[in-house]
C-alpha positions as CSV (number, residue, x, y, z in Angstrom):
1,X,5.5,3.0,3.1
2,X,7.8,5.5,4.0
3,X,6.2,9.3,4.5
4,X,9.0,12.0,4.1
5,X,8.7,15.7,5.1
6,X,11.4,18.6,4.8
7,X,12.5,19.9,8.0
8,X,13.5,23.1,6.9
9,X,9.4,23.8,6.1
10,X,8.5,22.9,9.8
11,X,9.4,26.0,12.2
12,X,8.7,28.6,14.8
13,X,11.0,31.7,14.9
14,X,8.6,32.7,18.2
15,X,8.0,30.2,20.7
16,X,9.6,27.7,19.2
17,X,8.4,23.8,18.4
18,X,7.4,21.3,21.3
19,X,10.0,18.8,21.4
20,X,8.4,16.2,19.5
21,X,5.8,18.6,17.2
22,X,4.8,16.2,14.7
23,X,1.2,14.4,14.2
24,X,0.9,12.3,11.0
25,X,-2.9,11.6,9.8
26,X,-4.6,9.9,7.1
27,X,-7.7,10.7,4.9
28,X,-9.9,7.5,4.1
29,X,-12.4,9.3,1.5
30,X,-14.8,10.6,4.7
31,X,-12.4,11.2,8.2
32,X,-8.9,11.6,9.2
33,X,-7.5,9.1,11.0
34,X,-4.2,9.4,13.2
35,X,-0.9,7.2,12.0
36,X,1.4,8.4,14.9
37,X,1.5,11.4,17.0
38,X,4.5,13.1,19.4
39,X,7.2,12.9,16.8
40,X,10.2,13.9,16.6
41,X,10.5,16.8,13.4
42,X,13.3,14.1,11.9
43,X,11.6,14.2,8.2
44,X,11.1,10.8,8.1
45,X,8.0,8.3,9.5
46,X,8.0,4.7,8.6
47,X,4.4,3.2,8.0
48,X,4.1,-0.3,8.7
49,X,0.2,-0.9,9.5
50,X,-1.0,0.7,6.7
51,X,-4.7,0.8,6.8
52,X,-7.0,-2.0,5.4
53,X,-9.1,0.7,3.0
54,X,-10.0,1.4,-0.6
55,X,-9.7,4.7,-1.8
56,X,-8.5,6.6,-4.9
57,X,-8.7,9.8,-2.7
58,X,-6.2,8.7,0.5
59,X,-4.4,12.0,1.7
60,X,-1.6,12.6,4.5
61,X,-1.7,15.3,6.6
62,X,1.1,16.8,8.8
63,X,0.3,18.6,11.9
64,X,3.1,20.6,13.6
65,X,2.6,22.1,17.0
66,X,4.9,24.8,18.6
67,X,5.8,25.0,22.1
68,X,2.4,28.1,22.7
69,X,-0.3,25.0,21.9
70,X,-0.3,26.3,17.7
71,X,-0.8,24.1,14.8
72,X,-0.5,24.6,11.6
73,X,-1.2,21.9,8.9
74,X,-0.5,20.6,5.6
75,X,-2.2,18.2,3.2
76,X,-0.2,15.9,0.4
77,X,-1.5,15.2,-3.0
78,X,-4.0,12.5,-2.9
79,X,-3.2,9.1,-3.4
80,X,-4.5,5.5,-3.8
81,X,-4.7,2.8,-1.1
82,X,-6.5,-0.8,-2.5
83,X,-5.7,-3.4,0.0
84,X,-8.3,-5.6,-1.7
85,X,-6.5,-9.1,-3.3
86,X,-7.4,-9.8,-7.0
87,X,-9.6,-12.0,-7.4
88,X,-8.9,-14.8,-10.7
89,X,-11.3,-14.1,-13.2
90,X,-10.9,-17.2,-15.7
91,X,-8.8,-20.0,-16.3
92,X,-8.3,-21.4,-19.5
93,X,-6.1,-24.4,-20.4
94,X,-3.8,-23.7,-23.4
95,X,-2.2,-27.0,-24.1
96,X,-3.6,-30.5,-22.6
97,X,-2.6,-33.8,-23.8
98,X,-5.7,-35.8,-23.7
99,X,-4.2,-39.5,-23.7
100,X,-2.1,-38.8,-20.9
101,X,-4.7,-36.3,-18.8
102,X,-1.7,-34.0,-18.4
103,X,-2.1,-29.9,-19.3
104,X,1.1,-28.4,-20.3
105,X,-0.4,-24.3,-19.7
106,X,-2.9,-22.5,-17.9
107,X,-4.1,-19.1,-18.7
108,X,-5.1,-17.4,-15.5
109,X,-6.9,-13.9,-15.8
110,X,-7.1,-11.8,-12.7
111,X,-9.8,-9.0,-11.7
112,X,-7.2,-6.1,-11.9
113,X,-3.3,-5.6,-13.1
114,X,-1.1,-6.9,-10.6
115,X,2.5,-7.1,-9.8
116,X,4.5,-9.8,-11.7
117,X,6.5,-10.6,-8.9
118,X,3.8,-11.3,-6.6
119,X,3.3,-14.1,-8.5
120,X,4.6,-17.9,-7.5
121,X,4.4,-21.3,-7.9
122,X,3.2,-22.2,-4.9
123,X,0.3,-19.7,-5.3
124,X,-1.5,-22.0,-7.6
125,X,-2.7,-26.1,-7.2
126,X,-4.7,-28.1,-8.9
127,X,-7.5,-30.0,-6.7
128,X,-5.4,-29.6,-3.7
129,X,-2.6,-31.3,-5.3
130,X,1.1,-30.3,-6.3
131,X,1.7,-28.5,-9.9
132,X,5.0,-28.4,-11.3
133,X,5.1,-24.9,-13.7
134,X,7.6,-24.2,-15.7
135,X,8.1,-20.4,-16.0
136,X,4.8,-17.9,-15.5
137,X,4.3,-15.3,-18.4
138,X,2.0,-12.1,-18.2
139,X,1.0,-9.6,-20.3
């Protein structure tokens, strides 16, 4: 996730900003919780460990500090983390072929919407054994 910030909203006509005035922070639903500190004002933070949390109320706050010890703060709209995997709710079998014990479709229904192309082949076996698909539909 990439946060962005404009650089032309982050100054200090009077002392100035310390050379690297940025601290970025997260809001889990009870505490804030620091991403990175002592950055550079370049606009731009890449966030690669994004926290294991699930919250529909996630917020980012900015922190500037100028070169007198100042901050000032600002808060972004909130936001929604869910780092928890669906889980597959059912399983039906569509088509089987009972004199040959082969099933031709599956229909696999997960615990929340997900991401079509999250989906793959090799997510999915049959008692531990190899499954040949041939195309996945949702919806």
């Amino acid at each position: 996730m990439t946060i962005n910030w404009s650089l032309g909203n982050i100054t200090d006509s009077i002392s100035g900003l310390d050379s690297n005035p940025i601290m970025l922070e997260y809001f889990d639903g009870s505490t804030y919780n620091t991403i990175a500190s002592n950055l550079s004002n370049d606009g731009t933070y890449s966030w690669s460990s994004i926290a294991s949390i699930d919250t529909n109320i996630a917020i980012i706050r900015i922190t500037a500090t100028d070169n007198a010890g100042n901050t000032s703060y600002q808060n972004s709209d909130s936001f929604t983390i869910d780092s928890t995997n669906p889980s597959i709710s059912s399983i039906e079998t569509l088509e089987h072929n009972i004199s040959n014990g082969s099933i031709n479709a599956l229909k696999v229904v997960f615990s929340e919407d997900i991401n079509d192309s999250s989906i793959s082949y090799s997510d999915f076996s049959i008692d531990g054994g190899s499954i040949t698909p041939t195309g996945i539909s949702t919806g």
